[in-house]
N, C-alpha and C positions, 0 to 999 in steps of 0.2 A: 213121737212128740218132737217138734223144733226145739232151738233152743230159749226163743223167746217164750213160749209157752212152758217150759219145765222152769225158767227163772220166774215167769209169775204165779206156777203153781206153789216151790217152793214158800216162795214172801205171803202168800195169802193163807198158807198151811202155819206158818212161823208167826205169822201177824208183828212183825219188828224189821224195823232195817239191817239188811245183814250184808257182809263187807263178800265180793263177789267169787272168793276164794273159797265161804261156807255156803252161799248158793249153787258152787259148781259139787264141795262136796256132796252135799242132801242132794243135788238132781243124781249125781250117780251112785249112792248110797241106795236111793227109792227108785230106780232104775227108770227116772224119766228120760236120761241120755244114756245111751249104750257107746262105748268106745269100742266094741269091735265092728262095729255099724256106719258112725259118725264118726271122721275125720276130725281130727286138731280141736277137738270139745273146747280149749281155755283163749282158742283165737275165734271161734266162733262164737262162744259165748260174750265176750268180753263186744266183741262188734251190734250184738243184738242187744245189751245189754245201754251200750251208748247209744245206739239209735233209738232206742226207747224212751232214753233219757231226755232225745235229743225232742223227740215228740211229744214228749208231755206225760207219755204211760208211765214212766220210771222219776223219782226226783230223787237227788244224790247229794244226804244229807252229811258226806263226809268224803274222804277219797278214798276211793275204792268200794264206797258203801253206796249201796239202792235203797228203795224201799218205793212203796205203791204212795200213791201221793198222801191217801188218807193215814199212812201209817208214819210221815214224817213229821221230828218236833216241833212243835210248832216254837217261833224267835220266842227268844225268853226263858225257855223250860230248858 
């Protein structure tokens, strides 16, 4: 699994914005990333994570925090 795909299985499994530190936990907790496998998991992560952002699949309701678009608060709550 990439890393963009184990950050959207994550958020979609959690249903909540989660700060990109408990993302990277849970993907290698649930063994969507392997580190003896995948190189530098928290540089990789973090690049897939912003260009996702950067595209519209990720909205980043805090710093350091993702979430899928339908899962961020919406202004006011």
């Amino acid at each position: 699994m990439d890393f963009l795909e184990a950050a959207l299985t994550v958020l979609r499994e959690e249903r909540r914005p989660l700060h990109w530190t408990v993302i990277q936990d849970l993907a290698l907790q649930r063994r969507y990333l392997d580190p003896f496998t995948q190189r530098d998991i928290r540089k990789h992560l973090l690049a897939a994570l912003a260009g996702a952002s950067k595209a519209g699949t990720l909205v980043r309701p805090g710093i350091g925090v993702f979430a899928l678009p339908d899962q961020a608060p919406s202004p006011g709550r």
